[in-house]
BAFI-3210 file (N, C-alpha, C; in Angstrom, 3 decimals, decimal comma, padded with zeros to 6 digits):
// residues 209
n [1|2|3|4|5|6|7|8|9|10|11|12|13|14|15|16|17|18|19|20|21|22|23|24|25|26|27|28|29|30|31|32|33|34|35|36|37|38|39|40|41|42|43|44|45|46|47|48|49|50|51|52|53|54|55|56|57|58|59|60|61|62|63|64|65|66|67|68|69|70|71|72|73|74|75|76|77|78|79|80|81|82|83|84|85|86|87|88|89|90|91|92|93|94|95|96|97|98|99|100|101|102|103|104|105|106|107|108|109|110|111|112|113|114|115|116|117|118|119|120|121|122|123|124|125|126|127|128|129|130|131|132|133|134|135|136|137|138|139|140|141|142|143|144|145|146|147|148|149|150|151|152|153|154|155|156|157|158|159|160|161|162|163|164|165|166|167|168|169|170|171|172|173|174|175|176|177|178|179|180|181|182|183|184|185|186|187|188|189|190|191|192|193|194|195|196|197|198|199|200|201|202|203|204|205|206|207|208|209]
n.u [157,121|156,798|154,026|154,753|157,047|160,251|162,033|163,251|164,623|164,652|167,093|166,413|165,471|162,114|160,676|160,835|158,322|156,339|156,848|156,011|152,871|152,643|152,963|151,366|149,192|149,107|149,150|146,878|145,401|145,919|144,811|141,871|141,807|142,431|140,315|138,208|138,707|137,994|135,662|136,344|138,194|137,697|135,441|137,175|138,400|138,215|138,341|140,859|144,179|145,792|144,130|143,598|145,662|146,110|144,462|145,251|147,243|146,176|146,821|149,432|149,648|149,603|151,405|153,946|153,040|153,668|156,456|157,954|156,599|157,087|160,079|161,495|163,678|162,249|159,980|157,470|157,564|156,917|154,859|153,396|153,491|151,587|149,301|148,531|148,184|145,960|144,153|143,420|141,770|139,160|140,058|139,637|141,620|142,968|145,589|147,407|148,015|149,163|151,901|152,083|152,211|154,376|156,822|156,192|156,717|158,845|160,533|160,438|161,403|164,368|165,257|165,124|167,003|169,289|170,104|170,521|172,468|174,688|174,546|175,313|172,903|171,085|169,212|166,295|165,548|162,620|163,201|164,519|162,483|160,587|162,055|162,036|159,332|159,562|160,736|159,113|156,750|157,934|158,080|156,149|154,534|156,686|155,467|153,274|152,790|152,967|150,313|148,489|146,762|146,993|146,024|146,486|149,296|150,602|152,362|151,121|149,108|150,985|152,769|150,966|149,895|152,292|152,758|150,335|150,818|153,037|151,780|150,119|151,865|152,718|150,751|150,096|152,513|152,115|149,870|150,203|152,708|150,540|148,781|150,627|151,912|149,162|148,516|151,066|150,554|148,555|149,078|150,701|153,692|156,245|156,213|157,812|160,041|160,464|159,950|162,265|164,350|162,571|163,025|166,284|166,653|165,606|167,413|169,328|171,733|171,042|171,624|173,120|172,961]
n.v [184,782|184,656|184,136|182,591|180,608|179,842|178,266|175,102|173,337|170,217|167,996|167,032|167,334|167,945|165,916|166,833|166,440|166,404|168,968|170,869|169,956|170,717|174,155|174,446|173,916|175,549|177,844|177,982|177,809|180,254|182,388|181,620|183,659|185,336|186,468|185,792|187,753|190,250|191,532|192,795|194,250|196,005|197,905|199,387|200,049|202,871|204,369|205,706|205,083|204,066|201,782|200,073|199,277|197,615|195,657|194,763|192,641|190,511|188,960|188,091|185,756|182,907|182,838|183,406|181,251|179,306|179,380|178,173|175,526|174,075|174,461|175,333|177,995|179,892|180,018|181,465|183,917|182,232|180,772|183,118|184,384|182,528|182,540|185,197|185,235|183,557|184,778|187,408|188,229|188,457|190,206|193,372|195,386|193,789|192,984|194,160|193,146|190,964|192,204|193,258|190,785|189,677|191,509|191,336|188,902|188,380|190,210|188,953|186,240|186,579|188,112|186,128|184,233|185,904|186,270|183,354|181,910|181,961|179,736|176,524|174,589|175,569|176,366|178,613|181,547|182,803|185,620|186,478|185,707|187,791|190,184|189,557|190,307|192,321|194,007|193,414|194,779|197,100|197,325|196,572|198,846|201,053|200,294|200,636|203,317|204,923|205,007|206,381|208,982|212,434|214,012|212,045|212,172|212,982|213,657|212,596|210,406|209,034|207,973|206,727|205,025|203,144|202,260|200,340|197,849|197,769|196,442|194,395|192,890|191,606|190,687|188,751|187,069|186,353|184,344|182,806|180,846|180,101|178,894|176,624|175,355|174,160|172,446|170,816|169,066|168,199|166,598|165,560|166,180|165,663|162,711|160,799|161,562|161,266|158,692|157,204|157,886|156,751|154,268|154,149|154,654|151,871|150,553|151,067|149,693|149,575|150,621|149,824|149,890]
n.w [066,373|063,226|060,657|058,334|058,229|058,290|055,136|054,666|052,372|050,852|049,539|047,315|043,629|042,454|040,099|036,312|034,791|037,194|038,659|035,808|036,154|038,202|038,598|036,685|037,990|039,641|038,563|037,909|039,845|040,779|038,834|039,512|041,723|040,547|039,162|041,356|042,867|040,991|040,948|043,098|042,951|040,546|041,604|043,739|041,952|041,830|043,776|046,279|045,796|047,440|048,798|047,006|046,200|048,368|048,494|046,495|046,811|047,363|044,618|045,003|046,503|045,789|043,747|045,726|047,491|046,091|045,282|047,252|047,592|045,009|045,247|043,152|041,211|039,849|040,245|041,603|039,397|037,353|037,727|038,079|035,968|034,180|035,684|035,013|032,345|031,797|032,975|032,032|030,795|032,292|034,012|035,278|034,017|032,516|029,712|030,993|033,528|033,586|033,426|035,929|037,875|036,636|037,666|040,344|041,078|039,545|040,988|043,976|043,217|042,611|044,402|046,551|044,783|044,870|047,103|048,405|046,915|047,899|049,444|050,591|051,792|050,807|052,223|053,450|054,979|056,855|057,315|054,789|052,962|053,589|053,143|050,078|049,871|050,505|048,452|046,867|046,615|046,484|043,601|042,561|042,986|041,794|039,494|039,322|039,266|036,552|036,069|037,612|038,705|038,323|040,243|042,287|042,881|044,849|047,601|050,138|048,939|047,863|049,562|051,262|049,718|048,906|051,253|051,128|049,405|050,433|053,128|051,726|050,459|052,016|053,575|051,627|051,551|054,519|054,146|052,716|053,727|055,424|053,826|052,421|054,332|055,331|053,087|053,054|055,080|054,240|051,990|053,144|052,809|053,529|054,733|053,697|054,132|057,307|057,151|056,491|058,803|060,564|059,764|059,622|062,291|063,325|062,618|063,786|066,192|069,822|072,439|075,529|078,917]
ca.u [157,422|156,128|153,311|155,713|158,143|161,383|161,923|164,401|164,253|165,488|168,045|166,540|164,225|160,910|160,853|160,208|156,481|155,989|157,384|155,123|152,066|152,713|153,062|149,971|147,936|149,682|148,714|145,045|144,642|146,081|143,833|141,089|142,047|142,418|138,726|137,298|138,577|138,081|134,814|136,605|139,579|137,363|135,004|137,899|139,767|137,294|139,166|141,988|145,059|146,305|142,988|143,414|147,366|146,258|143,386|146,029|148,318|145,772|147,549|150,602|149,593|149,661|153,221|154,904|153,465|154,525|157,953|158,503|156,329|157,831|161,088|162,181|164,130|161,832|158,265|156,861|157,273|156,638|153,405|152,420|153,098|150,299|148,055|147,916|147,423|144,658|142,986|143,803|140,446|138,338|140,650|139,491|143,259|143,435|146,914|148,632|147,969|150,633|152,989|151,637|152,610|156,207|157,239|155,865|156,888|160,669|161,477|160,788|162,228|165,304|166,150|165,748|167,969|170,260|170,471|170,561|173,240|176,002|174,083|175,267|171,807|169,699|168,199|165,392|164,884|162,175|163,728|164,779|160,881|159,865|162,704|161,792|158,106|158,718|160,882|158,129|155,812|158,522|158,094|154,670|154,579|157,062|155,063|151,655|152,947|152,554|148,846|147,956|146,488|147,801|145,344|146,987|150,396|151,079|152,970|150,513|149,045|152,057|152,912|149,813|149,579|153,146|151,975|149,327|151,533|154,169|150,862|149,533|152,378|153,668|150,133|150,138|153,391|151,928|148,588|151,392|152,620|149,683|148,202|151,780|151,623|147,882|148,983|151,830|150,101|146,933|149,544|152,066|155,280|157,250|156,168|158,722|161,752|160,070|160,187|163,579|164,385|162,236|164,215|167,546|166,921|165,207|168,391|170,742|171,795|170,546|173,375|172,616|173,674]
ca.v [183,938|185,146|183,018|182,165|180,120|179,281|177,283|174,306|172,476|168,916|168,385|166,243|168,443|167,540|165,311|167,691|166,935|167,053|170,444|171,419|170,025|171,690|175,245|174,386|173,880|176,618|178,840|177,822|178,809|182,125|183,068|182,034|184,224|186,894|186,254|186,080|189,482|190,898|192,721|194,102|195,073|196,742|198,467|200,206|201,114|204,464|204,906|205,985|203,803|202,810|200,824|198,899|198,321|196,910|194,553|193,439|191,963|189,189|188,126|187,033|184,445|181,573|182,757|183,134|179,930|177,953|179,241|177,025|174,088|173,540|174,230|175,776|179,141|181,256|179,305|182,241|184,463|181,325|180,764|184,305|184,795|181,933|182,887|186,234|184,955|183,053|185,712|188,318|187,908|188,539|191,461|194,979|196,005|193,684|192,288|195,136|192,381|190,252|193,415|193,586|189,759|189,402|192,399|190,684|187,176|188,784|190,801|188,178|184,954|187,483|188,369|184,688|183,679|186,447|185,895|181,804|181,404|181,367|178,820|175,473|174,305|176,480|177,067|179,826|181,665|183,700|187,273|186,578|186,115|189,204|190,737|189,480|190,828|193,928|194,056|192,599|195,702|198,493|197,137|196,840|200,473|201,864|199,758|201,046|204,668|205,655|205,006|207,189|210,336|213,563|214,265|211,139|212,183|213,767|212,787|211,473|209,625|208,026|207,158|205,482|203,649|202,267|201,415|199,341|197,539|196,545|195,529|193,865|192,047|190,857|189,692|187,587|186,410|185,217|184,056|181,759|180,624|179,427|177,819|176,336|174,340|172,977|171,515|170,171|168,871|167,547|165,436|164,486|166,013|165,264|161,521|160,149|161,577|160,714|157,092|157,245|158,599|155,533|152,975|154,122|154,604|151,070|149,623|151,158|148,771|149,745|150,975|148,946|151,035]
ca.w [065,213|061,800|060,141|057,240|058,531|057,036|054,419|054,601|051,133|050,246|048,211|046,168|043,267|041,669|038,421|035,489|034,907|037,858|038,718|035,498|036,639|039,450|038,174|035,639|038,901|040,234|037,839|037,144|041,174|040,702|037,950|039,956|042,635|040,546|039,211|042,481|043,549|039,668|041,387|044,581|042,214|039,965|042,804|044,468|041,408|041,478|044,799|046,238|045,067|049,017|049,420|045,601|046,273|049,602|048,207|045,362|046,954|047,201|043,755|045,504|047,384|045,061|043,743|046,768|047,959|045,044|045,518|048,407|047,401|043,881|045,199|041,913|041,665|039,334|040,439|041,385|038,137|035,770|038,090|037,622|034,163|033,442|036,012|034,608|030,585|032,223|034,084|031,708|030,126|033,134|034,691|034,861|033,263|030,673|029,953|032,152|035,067|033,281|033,869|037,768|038,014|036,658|038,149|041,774|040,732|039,300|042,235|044,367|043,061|042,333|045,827|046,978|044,700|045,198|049,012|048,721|045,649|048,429|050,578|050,326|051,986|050,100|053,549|053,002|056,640|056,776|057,177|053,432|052,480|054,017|052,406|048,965|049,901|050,293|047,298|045,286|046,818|046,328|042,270|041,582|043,252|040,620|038,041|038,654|039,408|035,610|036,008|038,688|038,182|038,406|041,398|043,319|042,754|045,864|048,977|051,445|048,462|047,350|050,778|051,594|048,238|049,177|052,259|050,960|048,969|051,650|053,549|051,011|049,999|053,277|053,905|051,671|052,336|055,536|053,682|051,434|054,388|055,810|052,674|052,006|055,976|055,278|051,819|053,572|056,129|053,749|051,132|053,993|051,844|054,717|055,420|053,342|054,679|058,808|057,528|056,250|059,606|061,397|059,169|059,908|063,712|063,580|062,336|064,734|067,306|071,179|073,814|077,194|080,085]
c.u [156,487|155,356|154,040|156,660|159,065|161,302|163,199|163,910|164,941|166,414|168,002|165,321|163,102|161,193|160,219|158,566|156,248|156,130|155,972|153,891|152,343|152,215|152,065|149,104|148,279|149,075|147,061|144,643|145,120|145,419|142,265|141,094|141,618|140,885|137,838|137,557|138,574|136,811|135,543|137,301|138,578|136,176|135,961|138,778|139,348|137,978|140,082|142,862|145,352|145,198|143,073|144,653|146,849|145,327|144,670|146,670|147,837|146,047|148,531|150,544|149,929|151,027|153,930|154,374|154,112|155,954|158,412|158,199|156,467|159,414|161,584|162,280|163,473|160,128|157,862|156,471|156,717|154,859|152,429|152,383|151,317|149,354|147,450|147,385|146,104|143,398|142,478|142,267|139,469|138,869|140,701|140,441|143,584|144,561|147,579|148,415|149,220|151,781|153,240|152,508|153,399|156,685|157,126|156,548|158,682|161,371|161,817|161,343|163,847|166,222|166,348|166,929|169,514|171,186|170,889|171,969|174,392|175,922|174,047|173,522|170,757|168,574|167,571|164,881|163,786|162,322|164,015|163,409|160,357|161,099|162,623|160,569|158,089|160,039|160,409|157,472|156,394|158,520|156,931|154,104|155,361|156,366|153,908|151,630|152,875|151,070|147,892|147,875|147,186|147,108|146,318|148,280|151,228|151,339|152,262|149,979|149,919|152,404|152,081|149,818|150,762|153,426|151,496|150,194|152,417|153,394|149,985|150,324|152,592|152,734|149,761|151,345|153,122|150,419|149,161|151,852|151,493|148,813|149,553|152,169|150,234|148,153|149,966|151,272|148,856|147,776|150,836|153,487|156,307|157,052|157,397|159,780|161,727|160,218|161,227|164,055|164,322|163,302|165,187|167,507|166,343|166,346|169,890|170,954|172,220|171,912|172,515|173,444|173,620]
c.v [184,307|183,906|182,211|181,967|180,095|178,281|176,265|173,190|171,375|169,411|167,844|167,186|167,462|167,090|166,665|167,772|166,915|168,271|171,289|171,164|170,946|173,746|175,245|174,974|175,213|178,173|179,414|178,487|179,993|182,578|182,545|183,031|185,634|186,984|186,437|187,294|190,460|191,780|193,612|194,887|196,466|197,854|199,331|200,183|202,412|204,675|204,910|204,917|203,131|201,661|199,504|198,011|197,371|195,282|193,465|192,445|190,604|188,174|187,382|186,001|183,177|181,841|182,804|181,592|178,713|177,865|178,582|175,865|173,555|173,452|174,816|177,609|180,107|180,189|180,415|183,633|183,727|181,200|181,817|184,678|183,859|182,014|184,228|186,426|184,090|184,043|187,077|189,351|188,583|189,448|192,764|195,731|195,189|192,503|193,311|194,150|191,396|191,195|193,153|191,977|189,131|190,173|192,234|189,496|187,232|188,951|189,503|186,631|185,792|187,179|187,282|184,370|184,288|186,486|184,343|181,081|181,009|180,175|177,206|174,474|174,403|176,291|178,491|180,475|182,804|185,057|187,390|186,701|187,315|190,207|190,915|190,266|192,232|194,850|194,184|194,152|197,018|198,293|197,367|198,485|201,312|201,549|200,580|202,627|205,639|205,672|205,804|208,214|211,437|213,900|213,327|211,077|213,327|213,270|212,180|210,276|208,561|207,732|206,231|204,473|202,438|201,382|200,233|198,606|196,665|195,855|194,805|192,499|191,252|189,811|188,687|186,495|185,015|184,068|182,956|180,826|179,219|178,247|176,656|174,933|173,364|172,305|170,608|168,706|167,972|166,435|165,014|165,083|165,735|163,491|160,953|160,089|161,322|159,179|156,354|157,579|157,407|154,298|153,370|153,863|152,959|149,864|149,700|150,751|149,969|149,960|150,457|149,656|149,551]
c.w [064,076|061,022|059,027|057,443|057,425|056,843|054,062|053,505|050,923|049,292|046,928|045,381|043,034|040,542|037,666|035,122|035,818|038,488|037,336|035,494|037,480|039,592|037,713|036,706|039,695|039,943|037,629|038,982|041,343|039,874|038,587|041,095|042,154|039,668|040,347|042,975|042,683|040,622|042,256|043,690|041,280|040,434|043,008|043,315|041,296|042,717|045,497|045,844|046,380|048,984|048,214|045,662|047,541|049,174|046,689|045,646|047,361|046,093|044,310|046,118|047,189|044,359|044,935|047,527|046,818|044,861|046,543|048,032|046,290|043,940|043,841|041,939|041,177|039,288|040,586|040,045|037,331|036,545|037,877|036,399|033,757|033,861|035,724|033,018|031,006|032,735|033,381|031,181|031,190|034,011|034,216|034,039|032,378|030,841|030,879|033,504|034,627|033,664|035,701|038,424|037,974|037,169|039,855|041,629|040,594|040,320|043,832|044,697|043,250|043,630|046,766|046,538|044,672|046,750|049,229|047,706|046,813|049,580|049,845|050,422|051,513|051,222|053,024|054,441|055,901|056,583|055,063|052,506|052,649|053,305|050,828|048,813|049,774|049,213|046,226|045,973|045,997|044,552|042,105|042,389|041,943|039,374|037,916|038,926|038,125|035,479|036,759|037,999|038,465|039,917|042,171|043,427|043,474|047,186|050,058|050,743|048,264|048,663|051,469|050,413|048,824|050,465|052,113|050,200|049,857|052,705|053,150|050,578|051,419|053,488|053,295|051,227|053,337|054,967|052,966|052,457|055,040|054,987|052,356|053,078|055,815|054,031|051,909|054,761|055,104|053,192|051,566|052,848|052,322|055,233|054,807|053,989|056,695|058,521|057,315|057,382|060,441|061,104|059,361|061,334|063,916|063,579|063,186|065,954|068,720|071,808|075,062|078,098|081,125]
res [x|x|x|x|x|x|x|x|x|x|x|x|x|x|x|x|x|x|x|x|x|x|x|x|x|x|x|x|x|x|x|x|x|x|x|x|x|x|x|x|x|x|x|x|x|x|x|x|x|x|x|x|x|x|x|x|x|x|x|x|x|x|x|x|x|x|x|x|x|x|x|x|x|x|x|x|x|x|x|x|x|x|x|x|x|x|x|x|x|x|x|x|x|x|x|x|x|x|x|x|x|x|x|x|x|x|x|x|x|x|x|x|x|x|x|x|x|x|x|x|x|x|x|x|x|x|x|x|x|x|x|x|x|x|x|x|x|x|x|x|x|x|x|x|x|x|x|x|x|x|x|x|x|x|x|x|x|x|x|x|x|x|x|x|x|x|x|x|x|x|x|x|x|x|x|x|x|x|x|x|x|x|x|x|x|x|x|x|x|x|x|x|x|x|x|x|x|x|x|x|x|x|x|x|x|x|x|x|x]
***
């Protein structure tokens, strides 16, 4: 069973401010994220690219989990757009991390909602996450492939880089996942609909054998 379960969403959405709180806060912890790993990032950009794609994909974490826990179809791009005008400031690349971030955030809201449009349920199984993931990888690979050097633009390179990438993204996939279950789990988002659940079964009259 893959740490990033599937995602079975109500049908009822989020009020509008709340949805953009949501994203706000969403955002403000993806730009610290990408602050706290602004040294590693900028450390290992002097070496090879597999090892920098692999350490990036510590951006995704906070978009792909907000695409489940806002429930909204383009949370993860709108989350990364602002966590990357936030961060932009304090990232070795500048604004080109806004590039790195819709281009992760696009591909994979995209292929959710390209896979879920015919789903009455808007059931989200997992296989479709890991599908979006390594969507989102096979992009910010073509994105950051004009930046590479001429030295690193040779087939074991580019195969390891894209490597790092589809193991970068996936992990934090499951890293989304996991943060996505303890937030669940810390502000109860599920008690409501367990006591809706209690109150109906409380009201349904007993069968006597």
């Amino acid at each position: 069973m893959t740490t990033y379960q599937s995602a079975r969403t109500s049908t009822r959405r989020l009020p509008l401010l709340q949805l953009l709180l949501g994203a706000a806060a969403a955002g403000v912890a993806g730009a610290l994220v990408v602050v706290a790993f602004s040294p590693f990032s900028a450390a290992t950009a002097a070496f090879p690219p597999p090892l920098y794609a692999l350490l990036a994909g510590a951006y995704s974490i906070v978009p792909f989990a907000a695409r489940r826990l806002l429930d909204y179809r383009w949370a993860a791009t709108a989350v990364g757009v602002l966590a990357a005008l936030l961060s932009a400031p304090f990232s070795p690349i500048g604004l080109l991390i806004v590039v790195l971030f819709v281009g992760a955030g696009a591909a994979y809201d995209s292929v959710l909602w390209a896979l879920t449009r015919v789903r009455a349920d808007r059931h989200v199984p997992a296989w479709m996450c890991v599908l979006a993931a390594l969507v989102s990888a096979l992009v910010l690979f073509l994105v950051s492939f004009p930046v590479l050097s001429p030295a690193h633009r040779v087939p074991i390179i580019l195969a390891a880089t894209f490597g790092g990438r589809v193991v970068g993204q996936l992990a934090a996939l499951a890293l989304a996942g996991v943060v996505t279950h303890l937030l669940l789990l810390r502000f109860g988002a599920d008690r409501p609909k367990t006591r809706v659940s209690r109150r109906t079964s409380a009201h349904r009259p007993s069968v006597r054998r």
